[in-house]
N, C-alpha and C positions, 0 to 999 in steps of 0.2 A: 510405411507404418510409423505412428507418429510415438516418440518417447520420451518419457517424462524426465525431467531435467534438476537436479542441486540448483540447489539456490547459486554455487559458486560455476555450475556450468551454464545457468541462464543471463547470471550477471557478464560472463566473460563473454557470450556471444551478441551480445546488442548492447556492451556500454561504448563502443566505437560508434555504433549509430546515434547514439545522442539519448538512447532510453537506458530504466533504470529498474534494476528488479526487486519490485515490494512487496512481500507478505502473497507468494503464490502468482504474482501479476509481473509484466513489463508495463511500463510505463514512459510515457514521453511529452513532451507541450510542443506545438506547434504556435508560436506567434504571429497572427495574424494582424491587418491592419484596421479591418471593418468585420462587424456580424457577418454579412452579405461575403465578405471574403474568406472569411469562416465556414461557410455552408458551400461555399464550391470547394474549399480544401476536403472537408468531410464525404462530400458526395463522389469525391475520386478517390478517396480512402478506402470508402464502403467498395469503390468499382474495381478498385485492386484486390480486394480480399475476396471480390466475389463470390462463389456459396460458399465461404467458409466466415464470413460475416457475421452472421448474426450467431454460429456458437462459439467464436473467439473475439471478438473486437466489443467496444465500447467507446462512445462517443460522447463527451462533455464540450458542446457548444459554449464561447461565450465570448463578448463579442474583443476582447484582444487574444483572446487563445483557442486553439483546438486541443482539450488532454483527450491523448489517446491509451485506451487500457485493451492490453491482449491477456490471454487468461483459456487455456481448453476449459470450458467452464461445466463439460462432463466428468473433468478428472479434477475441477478446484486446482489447476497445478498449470504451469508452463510446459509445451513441451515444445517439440522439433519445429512443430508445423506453426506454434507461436513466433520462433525465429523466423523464420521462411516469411511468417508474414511482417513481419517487422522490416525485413528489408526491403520488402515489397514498398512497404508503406514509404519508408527512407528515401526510396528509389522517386516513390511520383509527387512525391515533398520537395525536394530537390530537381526536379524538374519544375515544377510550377515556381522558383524563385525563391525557397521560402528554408526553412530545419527543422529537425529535431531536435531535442535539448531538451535537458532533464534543469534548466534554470537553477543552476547550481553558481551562485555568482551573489558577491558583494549587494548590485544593482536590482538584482532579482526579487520579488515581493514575497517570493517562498520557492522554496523546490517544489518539483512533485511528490507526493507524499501521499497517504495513505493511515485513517484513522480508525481506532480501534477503542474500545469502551472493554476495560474489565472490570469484576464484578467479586470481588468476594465473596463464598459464602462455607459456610461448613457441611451442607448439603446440597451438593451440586443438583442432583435428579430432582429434589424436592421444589428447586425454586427456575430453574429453566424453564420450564413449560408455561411459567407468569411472565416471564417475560418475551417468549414466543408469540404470546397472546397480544399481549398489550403493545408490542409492536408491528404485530402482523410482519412477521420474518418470521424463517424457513429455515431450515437444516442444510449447510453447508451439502455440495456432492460429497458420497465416501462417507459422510459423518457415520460414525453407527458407538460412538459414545459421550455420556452422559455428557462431557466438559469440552465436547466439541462444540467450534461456533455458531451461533443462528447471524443469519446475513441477511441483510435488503434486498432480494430478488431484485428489486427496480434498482440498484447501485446507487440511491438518494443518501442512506445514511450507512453509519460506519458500523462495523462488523462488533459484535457481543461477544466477549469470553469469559469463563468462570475459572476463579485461582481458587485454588481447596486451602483451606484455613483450619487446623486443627483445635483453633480457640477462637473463641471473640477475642475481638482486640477494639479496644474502645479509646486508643489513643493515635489510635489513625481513620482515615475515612475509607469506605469500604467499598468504594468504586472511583476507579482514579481510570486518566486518557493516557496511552500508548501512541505517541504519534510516532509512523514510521517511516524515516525519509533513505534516501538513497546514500550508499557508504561514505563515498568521498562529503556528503553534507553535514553527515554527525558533528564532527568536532564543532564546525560554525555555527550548527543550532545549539548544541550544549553552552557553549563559548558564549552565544546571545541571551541564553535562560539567565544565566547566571549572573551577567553584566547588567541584568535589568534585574535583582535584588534577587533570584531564587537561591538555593543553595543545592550542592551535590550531596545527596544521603548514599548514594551507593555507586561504586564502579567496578565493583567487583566483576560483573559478570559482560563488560565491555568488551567487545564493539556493540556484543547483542543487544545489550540495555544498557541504561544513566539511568538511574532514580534520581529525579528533584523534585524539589519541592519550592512551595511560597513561603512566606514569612509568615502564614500560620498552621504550615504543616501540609497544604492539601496536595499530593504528590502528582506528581507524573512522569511517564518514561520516555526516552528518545531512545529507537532500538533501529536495527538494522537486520541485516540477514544474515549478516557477519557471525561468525561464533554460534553458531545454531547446531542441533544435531550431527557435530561432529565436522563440522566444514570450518575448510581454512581460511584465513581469514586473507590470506596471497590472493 
């Protein structure tokens, strides 16, 4: 029976394997050396998860990395059977030569990570269903309210959410990017916004989130899983 998992009990069972728990998903990069060696790591990936493939795994080809994303994506959620395959996966990655690794490192061109688009509005039900349209995305599984996410079914683009705003506010912009990377990465991507001219407007609500911003205000947040509904941030 497969059970759905905290964010601090998915993060603590697959960050020894090299993956990293974002926003409902594990996640992992597999560096490979060639496309061609890319599509034989994937196709022993898919042959370890066997029928459980196509409703938990996802596969982003390209040609120095394999990202691998697990996800019960009847529950939107991690659970047991996401770890299970996680190691599975660990296990015939390390047989072929090769790791997992969440690219958490100096040299690294980014972690793995995970990108989110919020949306102000003061009437959440009134203006979701325009943007359901206009980008042909779906309702989150489970969703069943107004300010729940609509998501890319294809996994091409990043997930929509709507913040409630009790006023206009015309001295900020009203859709700003949530990029979410893996715990141990926060400090180094805040550390890098910042060093490259942004500013900190908020830490209050840290590890969860950093509000920054550019030098003409247009914000964005670096968040984690950290400090979320009640989980420790140990």
């Amino acid at each position: 029976m497969e059970q759905t998992l905290s964010g601090r009990e998915a993060s603590g069972a697959v960050s020894d394997l090299g993956w990293r728990f974002l926003l409902g998903t594990v996640r992992t990069s597999v560096p490979v050396g060639s496309l061609a060696q890319g599509v034989e790591m994937a196709t022993s990936v898919v042959g370890v998860c066997g029928d459980f493939a196509d409703q938990h795994l996802r596969v982003d080809l390209r040609p120095g990395r394999v990202v691998l994303t697990l996800q019960s994506l009847d529950r939107a959620a991690v659970t047991t059977r996401d770890v299970d395959l996680a190691r599975r996966i660990s296990g015939v990655v390390r047989e072929a030569g090769l790791r997992t690794e969440p690219e958490i490192s100096v040299e690294a061109p980014r972690s793995v990570q995970l990108l989110e688009i919020a949306i102000d509005a003061l009437d959440i039900a009134a203006i979701r269903p325009f943007w359901k349209a206009v980008l042909g995305y779906a309702d989150e599984a489970g969703a069943d309210a107004p300010e729940d996410p609509l998501v890319d079914l294809v996994g091409q683009g990043p997930a929509i959410w709507f913040q409630q705003m009790d006023r206009v506010r015309t001295e900020r912009n009203r859709i700003h990017f949530d990029v979410c990377v893996p715990h141990d990465e926060a400090p180094r991507r805040v550390e890098a916004a910042l060093a490259a001219g942004g500013r900190l407007v908020s830490a209050m609500r840290a590890p969860a989130f950093w509000v920054l911003a550019d030098i003409e205000g247009n914000e964005a947040c670096v968040t984690t899983w950290q400090g979320r509904d009640g989980e420790s941030t140990l």
